[in-house]
C-alpha positions in Angstrom: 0.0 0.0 0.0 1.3 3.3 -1.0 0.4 6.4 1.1 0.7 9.6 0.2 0.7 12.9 2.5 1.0 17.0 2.0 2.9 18.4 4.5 4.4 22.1 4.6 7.9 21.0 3.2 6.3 18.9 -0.2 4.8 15.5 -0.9 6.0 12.7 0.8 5.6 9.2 1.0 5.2 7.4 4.8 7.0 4.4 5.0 8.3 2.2 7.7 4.8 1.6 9.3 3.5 5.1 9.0 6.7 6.7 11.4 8.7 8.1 8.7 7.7 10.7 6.2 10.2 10.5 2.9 10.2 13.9 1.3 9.7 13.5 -2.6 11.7 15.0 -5.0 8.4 16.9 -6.8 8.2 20.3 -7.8 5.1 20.8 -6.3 3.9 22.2 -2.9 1.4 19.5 -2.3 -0.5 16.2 -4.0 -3.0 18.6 -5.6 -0.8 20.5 -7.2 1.0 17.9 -8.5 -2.2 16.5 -9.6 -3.2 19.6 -11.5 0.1 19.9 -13.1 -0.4 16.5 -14.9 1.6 14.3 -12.8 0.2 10.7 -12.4 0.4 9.1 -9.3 2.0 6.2 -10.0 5.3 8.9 -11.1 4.3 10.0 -8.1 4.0 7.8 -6.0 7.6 6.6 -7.2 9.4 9.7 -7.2 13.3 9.9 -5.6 13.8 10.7 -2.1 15.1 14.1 -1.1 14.9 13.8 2.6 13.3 11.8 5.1 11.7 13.2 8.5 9.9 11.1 11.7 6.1 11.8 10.9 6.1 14.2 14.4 7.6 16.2 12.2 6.3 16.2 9.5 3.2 18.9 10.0 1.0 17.0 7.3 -1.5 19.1 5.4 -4.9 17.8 3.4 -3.5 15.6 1.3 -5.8 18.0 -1.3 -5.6 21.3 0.5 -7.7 23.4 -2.0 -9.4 21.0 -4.8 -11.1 22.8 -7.6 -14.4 21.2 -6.7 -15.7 19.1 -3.7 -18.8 17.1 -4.4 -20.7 15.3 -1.5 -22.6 12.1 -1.0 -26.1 12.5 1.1 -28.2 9.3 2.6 -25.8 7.2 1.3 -26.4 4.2 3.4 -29.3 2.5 4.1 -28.9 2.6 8.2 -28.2 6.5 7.7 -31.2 6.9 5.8 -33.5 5.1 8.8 -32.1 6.6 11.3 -32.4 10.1 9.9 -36.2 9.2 8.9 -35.3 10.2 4.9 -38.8 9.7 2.8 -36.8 10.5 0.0 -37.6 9.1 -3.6 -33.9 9.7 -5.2 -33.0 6.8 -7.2 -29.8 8.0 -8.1 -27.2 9.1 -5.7 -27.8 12.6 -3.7 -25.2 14.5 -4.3 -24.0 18.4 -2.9 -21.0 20.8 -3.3 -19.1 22.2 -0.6 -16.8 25.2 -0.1 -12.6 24.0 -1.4 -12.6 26.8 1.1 -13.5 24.5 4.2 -10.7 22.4 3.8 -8.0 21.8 7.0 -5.6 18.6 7.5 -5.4 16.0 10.2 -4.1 17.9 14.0 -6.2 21.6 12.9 -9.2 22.7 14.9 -12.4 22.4 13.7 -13.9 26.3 14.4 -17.2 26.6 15.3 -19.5 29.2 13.1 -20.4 32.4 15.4 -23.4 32.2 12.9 -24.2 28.6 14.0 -22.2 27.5 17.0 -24.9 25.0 18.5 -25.5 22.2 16.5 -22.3 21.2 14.3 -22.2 17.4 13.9 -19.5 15.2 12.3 -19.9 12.7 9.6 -17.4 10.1 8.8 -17.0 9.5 5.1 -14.6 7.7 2.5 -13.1 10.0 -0.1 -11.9 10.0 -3.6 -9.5 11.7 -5.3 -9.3 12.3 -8.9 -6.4 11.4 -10.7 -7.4 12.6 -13.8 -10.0 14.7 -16.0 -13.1 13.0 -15.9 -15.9 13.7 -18.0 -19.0 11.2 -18.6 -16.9 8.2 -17.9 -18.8 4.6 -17.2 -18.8 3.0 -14.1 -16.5 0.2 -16.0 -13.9 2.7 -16.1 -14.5 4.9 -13.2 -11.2 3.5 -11.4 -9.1 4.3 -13.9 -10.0 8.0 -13.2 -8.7 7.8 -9.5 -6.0 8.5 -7.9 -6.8 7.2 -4.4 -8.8 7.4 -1.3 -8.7 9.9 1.7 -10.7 10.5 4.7 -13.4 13.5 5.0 -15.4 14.2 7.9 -18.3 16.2 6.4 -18.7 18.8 9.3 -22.3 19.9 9.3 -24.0 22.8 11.2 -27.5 21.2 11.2 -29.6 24.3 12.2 -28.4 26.1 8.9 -29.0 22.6 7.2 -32.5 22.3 8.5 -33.8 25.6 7.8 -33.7 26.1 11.9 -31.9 29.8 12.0 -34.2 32.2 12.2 -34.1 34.6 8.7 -32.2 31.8 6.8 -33.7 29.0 4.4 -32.4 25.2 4.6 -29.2 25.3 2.8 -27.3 22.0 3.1 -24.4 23.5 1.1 -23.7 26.4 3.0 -24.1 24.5 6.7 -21.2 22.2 5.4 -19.2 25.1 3.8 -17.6 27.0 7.0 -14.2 27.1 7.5 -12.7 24.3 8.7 -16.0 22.1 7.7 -13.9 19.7 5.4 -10.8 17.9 7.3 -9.4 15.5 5.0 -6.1 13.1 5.5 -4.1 12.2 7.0 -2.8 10.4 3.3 -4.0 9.2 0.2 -3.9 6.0 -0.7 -3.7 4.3 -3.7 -5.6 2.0 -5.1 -3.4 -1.4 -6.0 -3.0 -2.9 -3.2 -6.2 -2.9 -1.2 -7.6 -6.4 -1.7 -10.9 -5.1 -2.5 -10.9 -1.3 -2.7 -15.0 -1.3 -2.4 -14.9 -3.2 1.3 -12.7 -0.8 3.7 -13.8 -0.5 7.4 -14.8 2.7 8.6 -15.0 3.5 12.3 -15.3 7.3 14.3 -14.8 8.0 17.8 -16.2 11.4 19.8 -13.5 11.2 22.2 -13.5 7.5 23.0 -17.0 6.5 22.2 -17.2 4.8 19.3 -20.4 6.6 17.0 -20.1 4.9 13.5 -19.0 1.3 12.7 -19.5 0.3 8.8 -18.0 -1.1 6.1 -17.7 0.8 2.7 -19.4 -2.2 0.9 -22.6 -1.1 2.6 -22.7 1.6 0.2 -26.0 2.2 -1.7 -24.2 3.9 -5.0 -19.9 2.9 -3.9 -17.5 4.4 -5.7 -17.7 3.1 -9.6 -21.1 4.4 -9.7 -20.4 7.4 -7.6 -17.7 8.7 -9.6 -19.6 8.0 -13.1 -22.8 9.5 -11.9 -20.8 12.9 -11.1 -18.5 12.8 -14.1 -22.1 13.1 -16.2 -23.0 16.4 -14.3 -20.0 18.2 -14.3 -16.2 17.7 -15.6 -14.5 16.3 -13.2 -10.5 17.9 -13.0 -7.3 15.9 -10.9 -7.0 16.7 -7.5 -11.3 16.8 -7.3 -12.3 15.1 -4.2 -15.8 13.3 -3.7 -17.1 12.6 0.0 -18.7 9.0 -0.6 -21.3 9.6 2.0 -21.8 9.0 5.8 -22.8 5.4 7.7 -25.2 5.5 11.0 -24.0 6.3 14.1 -24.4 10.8 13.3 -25.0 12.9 16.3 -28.2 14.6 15.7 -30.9 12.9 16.1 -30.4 11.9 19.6 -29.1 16.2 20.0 -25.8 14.4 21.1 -23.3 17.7 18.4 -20.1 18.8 18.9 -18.5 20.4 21.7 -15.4 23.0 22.5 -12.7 20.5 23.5 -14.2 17.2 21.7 -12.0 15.4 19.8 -12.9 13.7 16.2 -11.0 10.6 15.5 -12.3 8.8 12.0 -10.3 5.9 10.7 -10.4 3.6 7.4 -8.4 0.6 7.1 -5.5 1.4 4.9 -5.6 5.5 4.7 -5.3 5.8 8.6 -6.8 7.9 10.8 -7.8 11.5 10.9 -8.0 13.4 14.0 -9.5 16.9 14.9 -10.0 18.9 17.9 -13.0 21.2 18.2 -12.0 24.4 19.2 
């Protein structure tokens, strides 16, 4: 498994178990950049060693710190759909922008809004990164367009998302588009060497309570599908990232949202795990 990070000296790669970041020899400040400039990521991926620094370190970035477009997966599994009540009709997969703006990395503090401090939840989601431009591609081939997967927690301020702030309509968009609403890391990995890269295991801890428990597979549209659907609605460029979608196990219906101090800790199998402390 290869696995890519950002971090504010250039791309590395971590090696020997995830302790030790080796510094790339790239020309480019970070994996989206490199993307955009038309580097593939098996080049890379493989790219000579400059330097090599213990990942303490390292001070990792998003892996993607300002993607041209985010697109986001809604009710994308069916225990997130019951326990949320949707009475939905979509067939096809629900799908959102949010903000590049929103983006932080793994170790950053999630901000609360001063328009919406009260009820910000957290939603644990696989994400893809596009390796390359991808415009109305079939599901057959959707893999070919990737460069890996990443971690998102979709950060949601609910009252802006349910219409619940007096003066403003519903806006799902904009309640997931406040700065620091889109951590994303700690790596990217690539894609040839999970044994089946549409079965990962996601897990996310408030604190030490374990909220969400699922397994990628469980995913009503996963990512062949995903990727093709969004590719017909808009061009996707390298370096786009789309959030696949949250499992059960969100805060909100039981009122249970984020709190100054709390700590965010979501992990798949294979990427690793990305941790944020609300401020």
């Amino acid at each position: 498994m290869t696995r890519l990070v950002s971090t504010a000296k250039g791309i590395g790669r971590l090696e020997d178990d995830g302790e030790t970041v080796a510094l790339l020899d790239l020309d480019a400040a970070d994996l989206g950049a490199a993307l955009g400039a038309g580097l593939d990521i098996a080049s890379i991926a493989t790219a000579a060693v400059r330097d090599g620094v213990p990942v303490a370190q390292a001070q990792l970035i998003a892996p993607v710190p300002r993607p041209s477009k985010i697109w986001a997966g809604g009710y994308a599994y069916a225990d997130h759909r019951t326990e949320v009540d949707y009475n939905g009709v979509a067939v096809e997969p629900v799908v959102f922008p949010k903000a590049p703006s929103s983006v932080i990395g793994t170790g950053e503090q999630i901000r609360f809004p001063k328009a919406a401090p009260d009820e910000v939840d957290y939603e644990g989601e696989l994400a893809v990164v596009i390796g390359r431009r991808a415009t109305d591609v079939s599901e057959a081939e959707a893999y070919a367009f990737v460069a890996g997967f990443t971690i998102v927690n979709d950060v949601s301020a609910r009252d802006v998302q349910k219409g619940r702030i007096p003066g403003r309509a519903a806006n799902v968009t904009a309640a997931k588009s406040f700065d620091t609403f889109t951590p994303m890391g700690p790596a990217l990995a690539t894609l040839d060497e999970f044994a089946d890269p549409d079965d990962l295991h996601l897990r996310t801890w408030i604190d030490d309570e374990l909220r969400q428990d699922a397994r990628t597979s469980q995913l009503i549209h996963p990512v062949p599908a995903l990727v093709s659907y969004v590719s017909r609605q808009t061009t996707l460029e390298p370096g786009d990232v789309i959030a696949t979608g949250t499992p059960a196990g969100v805060g909100h219906k039981q009122g249970r949202f984020l709190r100054s101090g709390t700590e965010v800790r979501i992990e798949i199998e294979g990427i690793g795990s990305l941790v944020n402390i609300c401020a």
